[in-house]
VEXLUMFI-885223 format. One record per residue (C-alpha): residue number from 1; residue in three letters; x, z, y. Coordinates in nm, 3 decimals, m for minus. Layout:
// VEXLUMFI-885223
<site n="NUM" res="ALA" X="X" Z="Z" Y="Y"/>
...
This chain:
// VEXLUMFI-885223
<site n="1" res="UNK" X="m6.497" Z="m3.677" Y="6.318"/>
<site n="2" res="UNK" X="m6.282" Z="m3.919" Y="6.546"/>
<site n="3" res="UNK" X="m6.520" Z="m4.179" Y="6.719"/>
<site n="4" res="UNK" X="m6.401" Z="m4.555" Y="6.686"/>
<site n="5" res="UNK" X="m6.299" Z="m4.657" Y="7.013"/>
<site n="6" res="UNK" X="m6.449" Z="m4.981" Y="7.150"/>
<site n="7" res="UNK" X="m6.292" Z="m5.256" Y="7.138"/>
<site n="8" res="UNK" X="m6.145" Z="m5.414" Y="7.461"/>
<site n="9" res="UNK" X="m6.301" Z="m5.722" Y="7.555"/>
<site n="10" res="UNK" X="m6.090" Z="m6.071" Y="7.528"/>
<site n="11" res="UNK" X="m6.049" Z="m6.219" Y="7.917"/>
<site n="12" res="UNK" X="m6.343" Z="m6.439" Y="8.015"/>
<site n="13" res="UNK" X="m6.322" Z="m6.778" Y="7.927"/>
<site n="14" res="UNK" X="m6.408" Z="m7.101" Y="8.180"/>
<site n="15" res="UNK" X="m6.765" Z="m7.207" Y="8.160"/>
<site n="16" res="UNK" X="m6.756" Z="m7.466" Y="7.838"/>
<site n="17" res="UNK" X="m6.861" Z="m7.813" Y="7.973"/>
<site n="18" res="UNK" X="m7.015" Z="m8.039" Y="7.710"/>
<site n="19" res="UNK" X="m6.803" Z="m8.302" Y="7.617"/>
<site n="20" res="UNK" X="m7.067" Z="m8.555" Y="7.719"/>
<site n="21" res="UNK" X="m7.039" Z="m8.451" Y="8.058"/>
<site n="22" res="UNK" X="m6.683" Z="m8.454" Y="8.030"/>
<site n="23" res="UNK" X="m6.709" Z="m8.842" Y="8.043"/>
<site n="24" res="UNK" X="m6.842" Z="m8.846" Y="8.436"/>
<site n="25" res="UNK" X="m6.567" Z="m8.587" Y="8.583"/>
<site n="26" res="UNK" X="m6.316" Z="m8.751" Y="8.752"/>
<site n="27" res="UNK" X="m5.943" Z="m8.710" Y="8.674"/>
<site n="28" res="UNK" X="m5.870" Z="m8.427" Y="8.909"/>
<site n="29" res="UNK" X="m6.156" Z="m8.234" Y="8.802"/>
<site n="30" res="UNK" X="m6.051" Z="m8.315" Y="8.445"/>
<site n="31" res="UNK" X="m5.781" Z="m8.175" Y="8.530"/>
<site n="32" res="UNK" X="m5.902" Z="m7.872" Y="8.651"/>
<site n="33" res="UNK" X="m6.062" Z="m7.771" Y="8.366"/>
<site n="34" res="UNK" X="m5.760" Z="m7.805" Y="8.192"/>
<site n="35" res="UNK" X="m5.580" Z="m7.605" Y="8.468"/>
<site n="36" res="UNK" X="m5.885" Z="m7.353" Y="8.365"/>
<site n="37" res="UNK" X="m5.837" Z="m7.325" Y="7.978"/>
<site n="38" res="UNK" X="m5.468" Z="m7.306" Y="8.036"/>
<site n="39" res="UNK" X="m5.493" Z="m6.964" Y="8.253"/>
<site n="40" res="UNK" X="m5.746" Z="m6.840" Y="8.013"/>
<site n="41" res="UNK" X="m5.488" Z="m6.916" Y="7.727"/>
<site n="42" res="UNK" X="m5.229" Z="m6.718" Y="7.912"/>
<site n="43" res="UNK" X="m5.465" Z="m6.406" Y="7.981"/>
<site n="44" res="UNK" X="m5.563" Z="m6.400" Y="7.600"/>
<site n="45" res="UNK" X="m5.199" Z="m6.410" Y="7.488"/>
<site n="46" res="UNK" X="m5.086" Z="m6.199" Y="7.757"/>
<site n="47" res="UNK" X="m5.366" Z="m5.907" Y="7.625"/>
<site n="48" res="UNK" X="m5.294" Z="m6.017" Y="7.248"/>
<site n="49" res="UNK" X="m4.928" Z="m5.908" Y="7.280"/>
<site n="50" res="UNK" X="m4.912" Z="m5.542" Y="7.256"/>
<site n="51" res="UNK" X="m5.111" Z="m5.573" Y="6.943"/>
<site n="52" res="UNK" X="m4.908" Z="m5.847" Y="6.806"/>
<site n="53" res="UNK" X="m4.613" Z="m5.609" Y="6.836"/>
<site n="54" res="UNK" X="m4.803" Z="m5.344" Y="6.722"/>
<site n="55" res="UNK" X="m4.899" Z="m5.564" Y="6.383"/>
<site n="56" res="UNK" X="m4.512" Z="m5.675" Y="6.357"/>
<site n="57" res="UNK" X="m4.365" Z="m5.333" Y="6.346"/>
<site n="58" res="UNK" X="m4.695" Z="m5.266" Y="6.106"/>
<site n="59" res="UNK" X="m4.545" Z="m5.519" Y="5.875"/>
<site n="60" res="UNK" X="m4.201" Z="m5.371" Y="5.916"/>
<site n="61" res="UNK" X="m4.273" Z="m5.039" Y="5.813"/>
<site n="62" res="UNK" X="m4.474" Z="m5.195" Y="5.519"/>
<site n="63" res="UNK" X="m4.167" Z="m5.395" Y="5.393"/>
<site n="64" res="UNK" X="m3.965" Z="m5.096" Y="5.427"/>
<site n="65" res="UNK" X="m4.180" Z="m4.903" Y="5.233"/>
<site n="66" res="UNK" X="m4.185" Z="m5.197" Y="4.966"/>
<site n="67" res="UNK" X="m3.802" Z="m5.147" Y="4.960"/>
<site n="68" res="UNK" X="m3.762" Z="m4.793" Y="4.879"/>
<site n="69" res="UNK" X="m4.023" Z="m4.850" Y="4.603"/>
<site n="70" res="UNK" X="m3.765" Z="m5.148" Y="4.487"/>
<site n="71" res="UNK" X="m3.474" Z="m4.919" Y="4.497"/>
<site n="72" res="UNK" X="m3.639" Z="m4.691" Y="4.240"/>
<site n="73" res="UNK" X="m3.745" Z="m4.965" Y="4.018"/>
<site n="74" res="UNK" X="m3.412" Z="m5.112" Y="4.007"/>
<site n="75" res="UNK" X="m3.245" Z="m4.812" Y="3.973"/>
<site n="76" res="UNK" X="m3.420" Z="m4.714" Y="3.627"/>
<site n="77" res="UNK" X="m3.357" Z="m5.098" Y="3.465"/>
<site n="78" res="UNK" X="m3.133" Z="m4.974" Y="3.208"/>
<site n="79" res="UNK" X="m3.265" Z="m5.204" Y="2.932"/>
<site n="80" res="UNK" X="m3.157" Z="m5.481" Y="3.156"/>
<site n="81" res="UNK" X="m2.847" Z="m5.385" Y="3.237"/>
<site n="82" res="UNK" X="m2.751" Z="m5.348" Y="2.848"/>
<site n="83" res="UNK" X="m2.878" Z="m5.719" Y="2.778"/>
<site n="84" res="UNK" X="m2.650" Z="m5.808" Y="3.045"/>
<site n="85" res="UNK" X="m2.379" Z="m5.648" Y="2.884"/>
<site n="86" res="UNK" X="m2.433" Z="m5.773" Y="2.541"/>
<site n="87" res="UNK" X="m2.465" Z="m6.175" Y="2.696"/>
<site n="88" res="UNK" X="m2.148" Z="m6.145" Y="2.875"/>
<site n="89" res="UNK" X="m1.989" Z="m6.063" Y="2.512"/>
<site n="90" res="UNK" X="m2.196" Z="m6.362" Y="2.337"/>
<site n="91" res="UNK" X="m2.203" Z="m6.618" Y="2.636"/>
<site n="92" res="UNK" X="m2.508" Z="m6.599" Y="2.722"/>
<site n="93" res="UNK" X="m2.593" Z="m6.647" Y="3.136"/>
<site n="94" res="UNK" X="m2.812" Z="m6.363" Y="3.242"/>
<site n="95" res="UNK" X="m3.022" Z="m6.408" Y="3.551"/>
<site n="96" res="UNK" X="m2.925" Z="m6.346" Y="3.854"/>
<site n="97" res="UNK" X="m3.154" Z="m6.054" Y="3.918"/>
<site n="98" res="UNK" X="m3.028" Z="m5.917" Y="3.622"/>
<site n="99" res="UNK" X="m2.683" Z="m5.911" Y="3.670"/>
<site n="100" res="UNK" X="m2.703" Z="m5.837" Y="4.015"/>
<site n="101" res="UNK" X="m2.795" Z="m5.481" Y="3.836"/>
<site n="102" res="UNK" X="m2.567" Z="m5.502" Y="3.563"/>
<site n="103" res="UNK" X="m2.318" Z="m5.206" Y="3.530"/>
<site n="104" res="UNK" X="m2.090" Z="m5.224" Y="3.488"/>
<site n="105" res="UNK" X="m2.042" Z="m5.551" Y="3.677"/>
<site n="106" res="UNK" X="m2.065" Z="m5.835" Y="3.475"/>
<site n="107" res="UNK" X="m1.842" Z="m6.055" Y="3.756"/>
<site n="108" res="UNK" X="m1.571" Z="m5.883" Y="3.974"/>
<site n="109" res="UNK" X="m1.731" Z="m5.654" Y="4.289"/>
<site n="110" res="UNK" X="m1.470" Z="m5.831" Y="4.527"/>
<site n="111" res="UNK" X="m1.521" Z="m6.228" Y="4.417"/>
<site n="112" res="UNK" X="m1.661" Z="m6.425" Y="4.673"/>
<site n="113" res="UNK" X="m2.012" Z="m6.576" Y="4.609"/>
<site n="114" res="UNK" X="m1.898" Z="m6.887" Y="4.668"/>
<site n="115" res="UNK" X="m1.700" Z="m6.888" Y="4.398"/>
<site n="116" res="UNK" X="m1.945" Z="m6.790" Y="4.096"/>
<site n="117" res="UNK" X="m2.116" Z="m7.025" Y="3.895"/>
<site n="118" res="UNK" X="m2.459" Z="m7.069" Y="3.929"/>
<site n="119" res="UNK" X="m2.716" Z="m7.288" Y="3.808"/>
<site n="120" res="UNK" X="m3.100" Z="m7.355" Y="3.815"/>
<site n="121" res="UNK" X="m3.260" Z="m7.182" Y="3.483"/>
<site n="122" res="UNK" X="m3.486" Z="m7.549" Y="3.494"/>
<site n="123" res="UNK" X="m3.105" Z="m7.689" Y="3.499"/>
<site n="124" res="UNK" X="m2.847" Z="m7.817" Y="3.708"/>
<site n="125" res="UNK" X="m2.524" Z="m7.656" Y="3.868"/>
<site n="126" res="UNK" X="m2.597" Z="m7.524" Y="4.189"/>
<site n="127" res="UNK" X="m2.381" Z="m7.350" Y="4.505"/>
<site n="128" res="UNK" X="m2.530" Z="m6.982" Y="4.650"/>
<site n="129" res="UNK" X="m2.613" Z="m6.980" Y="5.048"/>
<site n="130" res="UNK" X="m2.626" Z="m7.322" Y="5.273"/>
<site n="131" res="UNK" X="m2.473" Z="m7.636" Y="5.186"/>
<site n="132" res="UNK" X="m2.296" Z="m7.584" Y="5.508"/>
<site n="133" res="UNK" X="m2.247" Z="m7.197" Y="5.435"/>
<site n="134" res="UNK" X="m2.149" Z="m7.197" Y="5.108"/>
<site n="135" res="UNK" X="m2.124" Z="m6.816" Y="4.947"/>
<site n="136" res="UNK" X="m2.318" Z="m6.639" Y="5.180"/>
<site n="137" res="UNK" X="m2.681" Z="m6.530" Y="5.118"/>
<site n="138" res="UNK" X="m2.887" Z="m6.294" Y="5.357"/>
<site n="139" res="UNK" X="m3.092" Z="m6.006" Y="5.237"/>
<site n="140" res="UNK" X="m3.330" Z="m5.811" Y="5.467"/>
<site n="141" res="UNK" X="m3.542" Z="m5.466" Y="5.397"/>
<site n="142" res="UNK" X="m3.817" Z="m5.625" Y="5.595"/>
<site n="143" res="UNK" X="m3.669" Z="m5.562" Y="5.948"/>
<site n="144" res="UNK" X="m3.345" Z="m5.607" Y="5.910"/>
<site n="145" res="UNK" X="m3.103" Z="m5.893" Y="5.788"/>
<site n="146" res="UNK" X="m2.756" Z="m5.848" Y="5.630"/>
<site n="147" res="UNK" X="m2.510" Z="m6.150" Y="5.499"/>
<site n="148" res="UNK" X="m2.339" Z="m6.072" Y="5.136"/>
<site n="149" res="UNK" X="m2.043" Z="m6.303" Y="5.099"/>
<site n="150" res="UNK" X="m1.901" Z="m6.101" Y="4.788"/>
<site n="151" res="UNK" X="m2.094" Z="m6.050" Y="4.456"/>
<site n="152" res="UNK" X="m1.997" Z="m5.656" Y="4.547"/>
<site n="153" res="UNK" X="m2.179" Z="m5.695" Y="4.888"/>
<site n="154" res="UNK" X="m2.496" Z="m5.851" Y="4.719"/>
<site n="155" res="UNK" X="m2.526" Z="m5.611" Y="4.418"/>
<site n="156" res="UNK" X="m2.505" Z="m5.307" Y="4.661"/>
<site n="157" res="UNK" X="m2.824" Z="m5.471" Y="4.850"/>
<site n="158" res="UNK" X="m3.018" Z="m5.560" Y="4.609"/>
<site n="159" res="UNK" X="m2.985" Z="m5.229" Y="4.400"/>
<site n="160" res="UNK" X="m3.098" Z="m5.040" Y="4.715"/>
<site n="161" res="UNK" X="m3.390" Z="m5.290" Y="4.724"/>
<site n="162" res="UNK" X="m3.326" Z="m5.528" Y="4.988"/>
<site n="163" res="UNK" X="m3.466" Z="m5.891" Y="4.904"/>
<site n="164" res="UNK" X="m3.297" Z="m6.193" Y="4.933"/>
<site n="165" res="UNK" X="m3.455" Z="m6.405" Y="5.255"/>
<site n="166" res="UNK" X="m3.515" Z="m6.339" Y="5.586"/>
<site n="167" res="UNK" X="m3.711" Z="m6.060" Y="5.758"/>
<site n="168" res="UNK" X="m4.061" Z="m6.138" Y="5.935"/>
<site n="169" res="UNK" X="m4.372" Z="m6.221" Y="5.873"/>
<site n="170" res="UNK" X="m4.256" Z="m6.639" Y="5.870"/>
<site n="171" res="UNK" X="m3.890" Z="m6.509" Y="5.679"/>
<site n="172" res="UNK" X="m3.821" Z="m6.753" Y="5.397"/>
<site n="173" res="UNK" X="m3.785" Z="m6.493" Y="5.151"/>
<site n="174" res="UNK" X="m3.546" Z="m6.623" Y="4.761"/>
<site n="175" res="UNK" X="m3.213" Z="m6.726" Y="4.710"/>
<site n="176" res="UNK" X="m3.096" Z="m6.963" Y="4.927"/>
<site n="177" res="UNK" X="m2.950" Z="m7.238" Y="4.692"/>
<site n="178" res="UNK" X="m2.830" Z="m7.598" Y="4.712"/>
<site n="179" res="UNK" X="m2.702" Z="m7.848" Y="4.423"/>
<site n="180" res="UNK" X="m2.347" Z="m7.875" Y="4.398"/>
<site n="181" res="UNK" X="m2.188" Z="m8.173" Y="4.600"/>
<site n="182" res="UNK" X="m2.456" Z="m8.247" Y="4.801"/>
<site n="183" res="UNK" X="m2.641" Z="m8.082" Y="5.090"/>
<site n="184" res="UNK" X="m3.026" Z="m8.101" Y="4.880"/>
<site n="185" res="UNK" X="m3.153" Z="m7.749" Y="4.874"/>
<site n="186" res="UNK" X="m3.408" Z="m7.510" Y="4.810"/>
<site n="187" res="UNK" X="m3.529" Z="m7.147" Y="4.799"/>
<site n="188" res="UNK" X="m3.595" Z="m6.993" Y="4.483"/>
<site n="189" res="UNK" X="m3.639" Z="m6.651" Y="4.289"/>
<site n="190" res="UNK" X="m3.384" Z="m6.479" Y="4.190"/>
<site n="191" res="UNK" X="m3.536" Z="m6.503" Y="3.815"/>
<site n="192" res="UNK" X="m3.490" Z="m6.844" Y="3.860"/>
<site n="193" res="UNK" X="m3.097" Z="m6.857" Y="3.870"/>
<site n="194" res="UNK" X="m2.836" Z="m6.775" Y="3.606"/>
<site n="195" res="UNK" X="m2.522" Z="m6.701" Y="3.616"/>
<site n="196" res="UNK" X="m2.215" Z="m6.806" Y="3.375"/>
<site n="197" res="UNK" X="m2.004" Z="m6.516" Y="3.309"/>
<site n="198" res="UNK" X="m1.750" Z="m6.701" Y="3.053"/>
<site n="199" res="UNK" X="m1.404" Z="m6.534" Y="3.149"/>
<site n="200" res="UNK" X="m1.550" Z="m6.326" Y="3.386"/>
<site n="201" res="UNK" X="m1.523" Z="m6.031" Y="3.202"/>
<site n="202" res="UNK" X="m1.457" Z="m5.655" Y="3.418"/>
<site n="203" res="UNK" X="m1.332" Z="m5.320" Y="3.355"/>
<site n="204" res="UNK" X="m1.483" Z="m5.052" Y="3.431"/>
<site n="205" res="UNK" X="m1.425" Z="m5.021" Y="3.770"/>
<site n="206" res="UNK" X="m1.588" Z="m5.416" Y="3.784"/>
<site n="207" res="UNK" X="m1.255" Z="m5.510" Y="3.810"/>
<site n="208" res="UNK" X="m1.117" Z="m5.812" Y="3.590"/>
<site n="209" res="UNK" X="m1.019" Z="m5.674" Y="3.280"/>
């Protein structure tokens, strides 16, 4: 049996003085306390950051595990992709999850995001990526981050799992989207966005037809 190892003890802190003896220290020795707390600080996050890394490439690994286990989920939607295909024939807008899977492609592989129509499933016509980046949305696996400008680009991350946002534990992770003509946006689930495909009809190669 493998013993627990003990645990390292933090740095020592300063000696806490009570904050009603605060009141009679001078400034410089107010000042050294503060001097004090501030070295302290440093130790602790000095001896905190091999485990911090430690708990950041935990996290990694985690989301990359969480990817692979998207890839196979995505990869047996079939029922999906077939409703995609039968609302690109009756003009229906699929999500954008959803047709991010369809095959074949319900939207050419090589058109540029910016140039697909979007819009809010709550309503409202909105542009992919930044107001000031139009058409480009980032996907990450949980460690790393890739741009997609083309609707080919995003469809071949998101089948192999990657999620749109940013990697790390404070990543904004959705779809990066703002309303068109102005520079108000928001981040929101893929779910959450449809797509017009009206005259976007492909071959089979997800060319247009």
């Amino acid at each position: 049996m493998t013993e627990t190892p003990e645990p390292i003890p933090p740095p020592a802190l300063p000696p806490r003085v009570d904050p009603e003896w605060l009141r009679d220290l001078d400034a410089t020795a107010l000042d050294a306390e503060a001097v004090q707390l501030a070295q302290a600080e440093r130790a602790t996050r000095t001896a905190m950051s091999p485990y911090d890394r430690q708990l950041r490439e935990i996290h990694a690994r985690q989301e990359e595990i969480a990817t692979e286990r998207r890839r196979r989920e995505r990869a047996g939607r079939h029922a999906a992709r077939i409703a995609v295909r039968e609302m690109a024939g009756s003009g229906e807008m699929p999500s954008l999850a959803d047709a991010l899977l369809a095959e074949p492609s319900p939207l050419p592989e090589g058109r540029p995001l910016s140039e697909v129509r979007a819009f809010l499933s709550s309503g409202g016509q909105v542009g992919l990526g930044y107001p000031t980046r139009p058409g480009v949305l980032g996907f990450t696996d949980g460690r790393h981050l890739h741009n997609a400008a083309t609707w080919g680009e995003a469809r071949a991350l998101y089948a192999d799992g990657w999620e749109p946002g940013a990697p790390g534990g404070a990543g904004v992770r959705g779809v990066r989207v703002h309303l068109s003509g102005t520079r108000v946006e928001r981040v929101v689930k893929p779910s959450e966005v449809v797509l017009e495909l009206a005259g976007s009809e492909t071959g089979p190669t997800g060319q247009p037809s």
